[in-house]
N, C-alpha and C positions, 0 to 999 in steps of 0.2 A: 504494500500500500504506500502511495507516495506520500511523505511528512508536509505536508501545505508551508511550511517554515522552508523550508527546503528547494521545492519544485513548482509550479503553479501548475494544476489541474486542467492539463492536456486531451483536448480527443481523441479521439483513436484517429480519425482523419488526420489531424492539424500532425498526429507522432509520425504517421507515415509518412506525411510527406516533410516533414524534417531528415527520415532516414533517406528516404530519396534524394533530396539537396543532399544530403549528407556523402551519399554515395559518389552520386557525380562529383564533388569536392575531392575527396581518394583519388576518385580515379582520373581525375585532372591532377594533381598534385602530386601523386607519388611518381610517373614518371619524370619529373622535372628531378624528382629528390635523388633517385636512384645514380642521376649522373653524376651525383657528384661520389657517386662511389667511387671509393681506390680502398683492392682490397689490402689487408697484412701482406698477403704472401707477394705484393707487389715490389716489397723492400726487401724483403726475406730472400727477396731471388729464387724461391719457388716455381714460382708461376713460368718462368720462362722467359721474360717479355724486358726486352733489351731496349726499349723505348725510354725516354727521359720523363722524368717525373712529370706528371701535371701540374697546373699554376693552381696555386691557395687562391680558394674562393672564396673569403671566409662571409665578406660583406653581402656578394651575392646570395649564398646558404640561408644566411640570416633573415633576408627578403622574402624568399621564398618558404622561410618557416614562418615567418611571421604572417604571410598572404593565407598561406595553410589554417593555420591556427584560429587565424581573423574569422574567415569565409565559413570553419568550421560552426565557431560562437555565434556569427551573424545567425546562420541558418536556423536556430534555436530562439536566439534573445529577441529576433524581431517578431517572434509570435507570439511572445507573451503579453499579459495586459501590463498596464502602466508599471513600469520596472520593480521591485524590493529588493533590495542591497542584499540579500541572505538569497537570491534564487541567481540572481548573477553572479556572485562568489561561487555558487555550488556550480551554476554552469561552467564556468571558469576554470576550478580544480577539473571537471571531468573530462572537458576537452586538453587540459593539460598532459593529464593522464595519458589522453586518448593519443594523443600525436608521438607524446615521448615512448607509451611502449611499441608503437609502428615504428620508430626508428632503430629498434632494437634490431630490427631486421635490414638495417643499410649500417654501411661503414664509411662512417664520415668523419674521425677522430685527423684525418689527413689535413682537416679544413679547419675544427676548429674541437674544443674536447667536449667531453659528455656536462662537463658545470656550464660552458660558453651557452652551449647550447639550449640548454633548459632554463638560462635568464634569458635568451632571449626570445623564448617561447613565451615564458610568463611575463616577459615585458610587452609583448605586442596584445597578451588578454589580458594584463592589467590597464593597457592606456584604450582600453574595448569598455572593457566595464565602465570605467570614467566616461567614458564617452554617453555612453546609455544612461547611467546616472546624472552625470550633469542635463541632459535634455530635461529629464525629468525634474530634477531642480529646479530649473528654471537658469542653471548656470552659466549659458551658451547661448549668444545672440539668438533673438525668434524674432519670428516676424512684428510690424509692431501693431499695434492695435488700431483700429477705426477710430479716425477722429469722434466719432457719437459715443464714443467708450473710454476713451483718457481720462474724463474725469472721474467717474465712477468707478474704473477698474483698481480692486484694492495692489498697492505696491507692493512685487515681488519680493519673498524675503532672500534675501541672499545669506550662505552658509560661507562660513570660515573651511577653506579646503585645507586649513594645517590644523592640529591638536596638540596643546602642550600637557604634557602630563608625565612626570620622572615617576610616578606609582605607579603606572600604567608598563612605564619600562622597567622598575624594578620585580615586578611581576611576571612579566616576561623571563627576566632572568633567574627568577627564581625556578620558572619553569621548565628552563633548557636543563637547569642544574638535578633538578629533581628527574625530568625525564631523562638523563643523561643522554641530551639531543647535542649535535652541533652545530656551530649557527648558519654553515652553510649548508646540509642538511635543513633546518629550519625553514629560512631563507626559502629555498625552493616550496616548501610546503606551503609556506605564507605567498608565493607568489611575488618577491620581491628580491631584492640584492643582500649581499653582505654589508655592504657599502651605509643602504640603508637604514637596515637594524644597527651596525657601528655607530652612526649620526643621532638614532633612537635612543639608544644606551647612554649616550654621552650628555644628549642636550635634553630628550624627554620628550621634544618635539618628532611629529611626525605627518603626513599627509592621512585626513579623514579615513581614506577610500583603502590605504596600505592598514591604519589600524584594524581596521573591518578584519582584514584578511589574517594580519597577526592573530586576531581574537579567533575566528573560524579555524584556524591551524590548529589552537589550543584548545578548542570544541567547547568555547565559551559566547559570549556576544562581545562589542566593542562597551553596550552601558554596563556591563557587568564590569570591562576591565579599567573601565575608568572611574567605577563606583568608591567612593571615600569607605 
């Protein structure tokens, strides 16, 4: 049974034809990925193949996991009704999932390593969610309103996209310590950098959208871990 906190309450129509998009995304995408195969045995001198290395592609790689990635989430988030920050996280984690263990089956370590690559999978569905979230906000230039409507239309609230909170991050760390997690490890789970949880740790500040994520990692909410 799907947890409504979780997933929004899909038909059976609107699932299939998410798997559908979903499929043609595969099978657009995985040809592009697979070129950039180069396998072990090509260094190893195994293989036979007396040809000179290939050129690192690493930027291009990148591109094309992130278009992957994107096209995956799209095909999902745009069916849902007016977005919840808890159903795009979870969309989020499961196409993250979804893409890193199909790469288990290509060798691409040539171009770029298995950590490169998983930030920049979770970086292309982290600035996805933003995306869909701030619409919904109200965060992101809209159209404007009909002059018969400016006066009476009440003013948009606008959200602080940063959170300061050194509880919030010591809680965190209390958490990596008890789970004896590491924070790059973590990091991937939360959908975000080292880089960023280091700036977390230190200053307490973080981006709204990243706490989210921190907090669903730890299988809590963001008002929970900001709670005094």
């Amino acid at each position: 049974m799907i947890d409504p906190d979780k997933r929004p309450p899909l038909s059976v129509t609107v699932q299939e034809q998410i798997e559908s998009e979903q499929k043609a995304i595969h099978d657009k995408y995985w040809p592009q990925i697979l070129e950039f195969n180069v396998p072990v045995n090509f260094f190893a001198g195994i293989s036979g193949d007396r040809s000179s290395p290939p050129i690192r592609q690493q930027r291009k790689l990148f591109r094309i996991l992130a278009s992957y990635a994107t096209a995956l989430y799209d095909a999902e988030a745009k069916r849902y009704p007016p977005h919840k920050e808890q159903w795009l996280l979870t969309l989020g984690q499961e196409v993250f999932n979804t893409v890193t263990a199909r790469l288990r089956f290509a060798d691409l370590n040539y171009h770029a390593s298995d950590n490169e690559i998983k930030v920049a999978i979770m970086e292309a569905i982290r600035i996805r969610t933003n995306a869909y979230l701030d619409s919904v906000l109200g965060l992101i230039p809209l159209e404007p309103l009909p002059a018969s409507t400016k006066e009476t239309a009440p003013p948009r609230v606008r959200l602080s996209a940063t959170v300061s909170s050194p509880l919030a991050a010591r809680r965190m760390e209390t958490y990596l310590r008890e789970k004896g997690i590491g924070q790059t490890e973590f990091a991937i789970q939360a959908q975000t950098t080292d880089r960023t949880l280091r700036n977390f740790r230190k200053t307490g500040k973080v981006r709204r959208d990243i706490l989210a994520s921190i907090a669903s990692a730890m299988g809590t909410t963001k008002e929970k871990l900001l709670k005094d």
